[in-house]
Structures are given as C-alpha cells and as structure tokens.
C-alpha positions as CSV (number, residue, x, y, z in Angstrom):
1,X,0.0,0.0,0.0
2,X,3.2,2.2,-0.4
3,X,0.6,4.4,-3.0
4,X,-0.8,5.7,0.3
5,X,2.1,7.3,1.5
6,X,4.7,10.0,-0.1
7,X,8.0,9.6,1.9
8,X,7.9,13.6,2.0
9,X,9.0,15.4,5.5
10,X,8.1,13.6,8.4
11,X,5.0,14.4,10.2
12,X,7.1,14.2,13.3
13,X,9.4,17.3,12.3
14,X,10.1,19.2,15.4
15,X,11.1,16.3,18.0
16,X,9.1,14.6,20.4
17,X,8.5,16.7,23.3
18,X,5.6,14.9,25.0
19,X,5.1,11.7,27.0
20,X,8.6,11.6,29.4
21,X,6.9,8.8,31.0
22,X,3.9,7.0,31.3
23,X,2.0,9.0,33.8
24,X,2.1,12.2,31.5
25,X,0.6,10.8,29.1
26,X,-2.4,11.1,31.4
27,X,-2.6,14.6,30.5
28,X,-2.2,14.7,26.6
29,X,-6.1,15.0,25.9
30,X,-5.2,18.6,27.3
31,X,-2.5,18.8,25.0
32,X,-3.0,20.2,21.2
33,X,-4.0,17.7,18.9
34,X,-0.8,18.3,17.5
35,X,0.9,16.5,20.3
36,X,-1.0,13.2,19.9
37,X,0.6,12.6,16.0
38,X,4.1,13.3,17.5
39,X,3.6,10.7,20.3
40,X,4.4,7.4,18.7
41,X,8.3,7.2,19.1
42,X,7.6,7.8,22.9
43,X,5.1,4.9,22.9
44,X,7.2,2.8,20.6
45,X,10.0,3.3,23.3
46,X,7.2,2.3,26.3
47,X,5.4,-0.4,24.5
48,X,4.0,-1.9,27.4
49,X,2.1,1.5,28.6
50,X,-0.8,0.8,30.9
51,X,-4.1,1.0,30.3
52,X,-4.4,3.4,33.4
53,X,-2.5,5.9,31.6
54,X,-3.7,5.4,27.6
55,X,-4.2,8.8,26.3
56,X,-6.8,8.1,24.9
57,X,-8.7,6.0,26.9
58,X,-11.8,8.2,27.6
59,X,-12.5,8.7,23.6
60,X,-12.2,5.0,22.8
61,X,-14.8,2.4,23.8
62,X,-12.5,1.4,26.9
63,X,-13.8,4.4,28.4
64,X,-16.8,2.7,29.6
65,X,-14.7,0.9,32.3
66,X,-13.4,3.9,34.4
67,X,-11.0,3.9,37.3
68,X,-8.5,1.6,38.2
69,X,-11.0,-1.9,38.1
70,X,-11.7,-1.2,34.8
71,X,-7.9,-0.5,34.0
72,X,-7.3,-4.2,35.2
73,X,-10.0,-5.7,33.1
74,X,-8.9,-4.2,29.9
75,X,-5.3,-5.1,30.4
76,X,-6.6,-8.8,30.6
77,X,-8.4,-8.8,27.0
78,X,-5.8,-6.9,24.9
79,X,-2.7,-7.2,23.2
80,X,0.6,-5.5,23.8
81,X,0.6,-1.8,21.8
82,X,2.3,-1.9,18.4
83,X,4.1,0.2,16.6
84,X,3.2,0.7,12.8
85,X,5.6,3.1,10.9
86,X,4.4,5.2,8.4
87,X,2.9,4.0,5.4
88,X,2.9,0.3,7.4
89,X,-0.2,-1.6,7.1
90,X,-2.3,-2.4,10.4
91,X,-4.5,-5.5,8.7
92,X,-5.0,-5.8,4.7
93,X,-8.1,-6.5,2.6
94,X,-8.3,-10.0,2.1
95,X,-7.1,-10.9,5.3
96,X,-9.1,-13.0,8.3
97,X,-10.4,-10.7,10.3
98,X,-10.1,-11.6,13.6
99,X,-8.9,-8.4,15.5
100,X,-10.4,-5.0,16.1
101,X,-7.9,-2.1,16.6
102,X,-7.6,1.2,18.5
103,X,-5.4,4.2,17.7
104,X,-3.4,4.9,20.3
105,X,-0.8,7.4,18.6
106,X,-0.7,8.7,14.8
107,X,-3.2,8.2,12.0
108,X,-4.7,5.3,10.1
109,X,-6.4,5.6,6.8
110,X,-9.2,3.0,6.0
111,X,-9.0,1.7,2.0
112,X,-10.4,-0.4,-0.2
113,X,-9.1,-1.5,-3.4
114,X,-11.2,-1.7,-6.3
115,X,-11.5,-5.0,-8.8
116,X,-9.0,-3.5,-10.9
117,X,-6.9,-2.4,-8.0
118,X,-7.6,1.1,-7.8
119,X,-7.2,2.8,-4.2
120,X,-10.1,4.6,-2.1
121,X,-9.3,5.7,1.3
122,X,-12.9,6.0,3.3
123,X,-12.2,7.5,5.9
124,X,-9.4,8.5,8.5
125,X,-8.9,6.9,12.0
126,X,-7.8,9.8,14.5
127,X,-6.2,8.3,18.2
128,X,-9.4,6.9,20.2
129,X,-11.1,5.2,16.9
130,X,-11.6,2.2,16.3
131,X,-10.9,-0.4,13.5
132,X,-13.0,-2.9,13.9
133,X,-13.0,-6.3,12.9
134,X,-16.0,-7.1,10.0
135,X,-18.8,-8.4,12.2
136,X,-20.8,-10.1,9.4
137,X,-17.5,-11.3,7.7
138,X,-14.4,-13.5,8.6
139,X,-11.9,-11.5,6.0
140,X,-11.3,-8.3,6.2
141,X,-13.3,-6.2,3.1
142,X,-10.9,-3.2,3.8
143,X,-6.9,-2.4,4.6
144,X,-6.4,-0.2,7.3
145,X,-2.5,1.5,6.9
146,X,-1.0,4.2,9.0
147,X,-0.6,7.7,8.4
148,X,3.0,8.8,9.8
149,X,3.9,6.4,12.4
150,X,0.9,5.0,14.6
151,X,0.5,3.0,17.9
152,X,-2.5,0.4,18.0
153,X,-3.7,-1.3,20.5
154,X,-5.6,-4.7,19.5
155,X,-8.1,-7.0,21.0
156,X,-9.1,-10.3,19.5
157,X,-12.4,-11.0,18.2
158,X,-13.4,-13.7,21.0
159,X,-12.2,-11.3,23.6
160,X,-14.1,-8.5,22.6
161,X,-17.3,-10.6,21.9
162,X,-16.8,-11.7,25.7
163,X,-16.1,-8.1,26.6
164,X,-19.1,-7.1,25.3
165,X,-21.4,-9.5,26.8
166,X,-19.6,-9.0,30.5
167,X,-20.1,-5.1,29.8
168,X,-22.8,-3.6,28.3
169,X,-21.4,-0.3,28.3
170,X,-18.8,-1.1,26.3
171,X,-21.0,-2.6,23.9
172,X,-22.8,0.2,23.8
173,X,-19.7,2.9,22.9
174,X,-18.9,0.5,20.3
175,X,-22.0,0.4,18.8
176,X,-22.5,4.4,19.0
177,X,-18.7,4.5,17.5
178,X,-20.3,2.5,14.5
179,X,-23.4,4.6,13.9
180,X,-21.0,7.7,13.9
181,X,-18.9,6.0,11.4
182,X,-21.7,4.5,9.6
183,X,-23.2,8.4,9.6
184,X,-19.5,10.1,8.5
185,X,-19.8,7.5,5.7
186,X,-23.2,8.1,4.3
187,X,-22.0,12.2,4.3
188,X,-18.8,11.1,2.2
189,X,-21.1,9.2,-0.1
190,X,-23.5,12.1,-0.5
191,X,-20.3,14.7,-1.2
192,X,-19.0,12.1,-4.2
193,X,-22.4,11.8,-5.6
194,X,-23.5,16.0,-5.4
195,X,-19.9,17.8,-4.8
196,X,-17.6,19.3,-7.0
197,X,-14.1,19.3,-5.8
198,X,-14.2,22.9,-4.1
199,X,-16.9,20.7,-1.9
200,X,-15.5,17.7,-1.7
201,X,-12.2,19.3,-0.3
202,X,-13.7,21.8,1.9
203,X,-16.4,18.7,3.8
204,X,-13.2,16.8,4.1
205,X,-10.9,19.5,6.1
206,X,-14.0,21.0,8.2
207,X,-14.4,17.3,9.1
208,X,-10.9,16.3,10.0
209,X,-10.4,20.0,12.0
210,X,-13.9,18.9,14.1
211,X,-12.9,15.4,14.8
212,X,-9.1,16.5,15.6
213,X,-9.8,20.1,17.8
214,X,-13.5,17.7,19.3
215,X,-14.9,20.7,18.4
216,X,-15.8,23.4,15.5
217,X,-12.9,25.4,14.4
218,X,-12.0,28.8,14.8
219,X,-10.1,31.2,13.1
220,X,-7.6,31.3,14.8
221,X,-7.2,27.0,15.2
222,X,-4.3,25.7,13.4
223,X,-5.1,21.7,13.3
224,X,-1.9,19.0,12.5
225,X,-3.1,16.6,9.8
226,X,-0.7,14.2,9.1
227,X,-1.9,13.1,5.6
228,X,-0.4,14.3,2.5
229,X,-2.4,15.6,-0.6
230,X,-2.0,12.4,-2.3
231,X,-3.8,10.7,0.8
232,X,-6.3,13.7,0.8
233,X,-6.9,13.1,-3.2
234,X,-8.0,9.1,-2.6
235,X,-10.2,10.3,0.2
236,X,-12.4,12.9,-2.2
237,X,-12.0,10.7,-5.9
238,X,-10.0,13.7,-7.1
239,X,-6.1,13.4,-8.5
240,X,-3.6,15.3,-6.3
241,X,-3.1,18.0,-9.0
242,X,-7.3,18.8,-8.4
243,X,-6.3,18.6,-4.7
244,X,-3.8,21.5,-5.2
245,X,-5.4,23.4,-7.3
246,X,-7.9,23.3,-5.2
247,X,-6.6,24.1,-2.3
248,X,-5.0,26.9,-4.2
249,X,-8.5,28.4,-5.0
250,X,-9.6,27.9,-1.1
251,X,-6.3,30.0,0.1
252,X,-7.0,32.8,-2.2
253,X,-10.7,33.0,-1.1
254,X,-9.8,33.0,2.5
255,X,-11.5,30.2,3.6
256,X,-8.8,27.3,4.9
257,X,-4.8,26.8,4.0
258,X,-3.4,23.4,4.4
259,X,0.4,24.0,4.2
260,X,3.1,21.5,5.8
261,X,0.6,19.5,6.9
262,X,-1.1,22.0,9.1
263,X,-4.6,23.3,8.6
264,X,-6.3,26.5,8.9
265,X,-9.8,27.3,8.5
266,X,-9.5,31.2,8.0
267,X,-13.2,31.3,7.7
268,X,-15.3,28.7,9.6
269,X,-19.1,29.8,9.2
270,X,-18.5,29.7,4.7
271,X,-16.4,26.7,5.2
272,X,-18.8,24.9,6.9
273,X,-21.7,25.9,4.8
274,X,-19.6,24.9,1.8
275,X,-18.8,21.5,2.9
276,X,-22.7,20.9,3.1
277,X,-24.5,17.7,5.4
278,X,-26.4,18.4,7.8
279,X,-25.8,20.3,11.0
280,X,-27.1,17.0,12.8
281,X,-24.6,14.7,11.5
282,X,-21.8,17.6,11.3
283,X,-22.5,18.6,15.1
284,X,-22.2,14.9,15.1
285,X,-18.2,14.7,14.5
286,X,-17.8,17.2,17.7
C-alpha cells in the first residue's frame, strides 16, 4: 500500500516533546491535537504502557470501564501496543479478520481496493477510533494503513465478543462508534455523488479540524493533519493536481490553508456551509 504514503518530510518534524513517561501521558487530551501525532516514538519506546495511563482511553470504547478496576480488566483482553511506521499496514483486505484495533498514537487511513486495484481511502482513524473487525465477515473487506507512524492497541475477536457480553457499556460505545462511522460515511457518499471538488475538499478539512480540535474550528485554530495531498486526493475521488489546485482556490478566497501539513480554517461559518451535510450529522463529529 506504499501508494498511500509520499515519503515527504516527516509528520514528526520538530522532536518529540511529549510523553517523558507514562503518567504524562495522562494529561495529553489537554494537549494540542498536535501532540497526539508526535507521540508514537515515545510509545514505541514504552510499548508496554498501561491502560491506566492510555491517552486516549476516555475517547475509545475502553472508556466505559473507568477507574482503576476497569484498567485491570482491559489489560486482561488486549494485546501489547504496536508500533506501525508510516505508510505500514495495520490489517490488509483479504485478510481473516479476527482483531479490532484502537489508535493509540498517529493516523490510520481505512481503504479499499477496487476490482481493478484502484485505491479509495474511506475514511481516517484519528487516536481513540476504532478499527473494527468485520462483524458479518471473517476476511477483512478493507486495509487499514498508517498515516505517519501509529500506535495500535488490538483485542481479539473472542475477547471482545466476551467483553461485550460482560459489559454492556462497552458494547454500547462501540455500537454508538459504529453509527458515527456508519453516519461520516453516508455524508462522504452524498459529497462524491452531489460535490464538485471545491466541496469535496472543503467537507473533508472541516471534518478532519472537528474530529481533531472535538470541536468546531475557529479562526484562529491551526489543526496538524498528518496526511499528504495524495492521501487527501483518494479520500475525495479527485487526483492530487485537483487537490492543489484546489486548495489553491480555497487559500485565495480566504477560507482554509493546508500547508506542511497544518490546517487553517481562516473562515469557519463559509467553510462549513460549503462542505454541506447536515448540522445534525456535522455537530455529530464534535
């Protein structure tokens, strides 16, 4: 899946700063956004991190077992984190699929390849999604690959089945995590079908800023996204000369930049309109 991925500048220019030990990275929802895509060599370096102090333990599914009890259960049903550089692939279409994933650290892009092997990237996996196994399928129907290095954090399929029956509300988050994806999914669908690429471009950075900042951007938000415009031209059907040009047309009308990976919305109310859906399912991504 090395299409996915231009070996440009690193997404983790500027050192790793964060995450000196475990117990810090208690605190690195309070962090910038930012942080969380700069985190992996620290969790590669720590790859038995607790489940007490997962960063990102409260947005996942895992959240629904608080405290220290619920720590200890978790740490009995999944795996040991792994690391996944950049452009690596976390599970492959075609594959059984047998595990369901959580980002830890980094980005994951969710493809699918096409009879005649052309690439699609669905959606993106920001740290606390999930990758889920298939539930009505043994092989996997999609490839999941990382954008700049990730950290995942798996659980077998038997374990979670069993963690779901002993926990309802974990069930339940994953469920809810699967309507919101199921929702984001339907929107993307809607913006191939009725957007041009001015559209298409501008639904997919408002959404991306919203999941990233948990919140609508403001002006003055600048939001890390680790993909590259080639990753950002799979994910709205367009070639990466649209994306730039594009882009290009965006910047001059003052409403977003995306430059070195960092992205501005300059002007958030005529973004927002212009990336259409509806204020139900975009509150949604908040």
């Amino acid at each position: 899946m090395n299409f996915l991925y231009d070996r440009g500048p690193s997404t983790e220019a500027g050192g790793d700063k964060l995450l000196k030990n475990c117990r810090q990275a208690e605190n690195l929802l309070d962090q910038p956004p930012r942080t969380w895509a700069r985190s992996a060599a620290q969790l590669r370096q720590r790859p038995q991190l607790s489940c007490r102090h997962c960063p990102v333990r409260d947005l996942a599914p895992c959240g629904a077992l608080p405290g220290d009890d619920g720590a200890a259960v978790l740490e009995t049903f999944h795996s040991p984190l792994r690391h996944v550089p950049a452009g690596g692939t976390i599970f492959e279409q075609g594959e059984p699929s047998d595990r369901s994933f959580t980002v830890v650290s980094g980005w994951a892009a969710l493809c699918q390849l096409s009879s005649d092997g052309r690439p699609a990237i669905l959606n993106f996996a920001l740290p606390g999604d999930i990758l889920s196994f298939e539930r009505t399928s043994k092989v996997a129907t999609r490839s999941a690959i990382a954008v700049g290095d990730a950290t995942v954090c798996s659980i077998s399929r038997t374990r979670q089945e069993r963690l779901e029956r002993e926990y309802p509300g974990f069930d339940l988050r994953h469920k809810e995590t699967a309507g919101r994806d199921l929702s984001m999914a339907y929107e993307n669908l809607a913006r191939f079908a009725f957007g041009g690429a001015a559209q298409r471009v501008a639904h997919l950075s408002w959404t991306l800023a919203c999941r990233s900042l948990r919140r609508r951007p403001q002006a003055s938000d600048r939001t890390w996204i680790p993909a590259n415009q080639i990753q950002l031209a799979l994910a709205t059907g367009l070639t990466s000369v649209h994306v730039s040009r594009t882009l290009r047309r965006l910047r001059e009308a003052s409403l977003l930049t995306f430059e070195n990976h960092e992205l501005a919305i300059l002007n958030p109310a005529d973004v927002e309109r212009l990336a259409g859906g509806s204020p139900e399912s975009l509150a949604g991504l908040t």
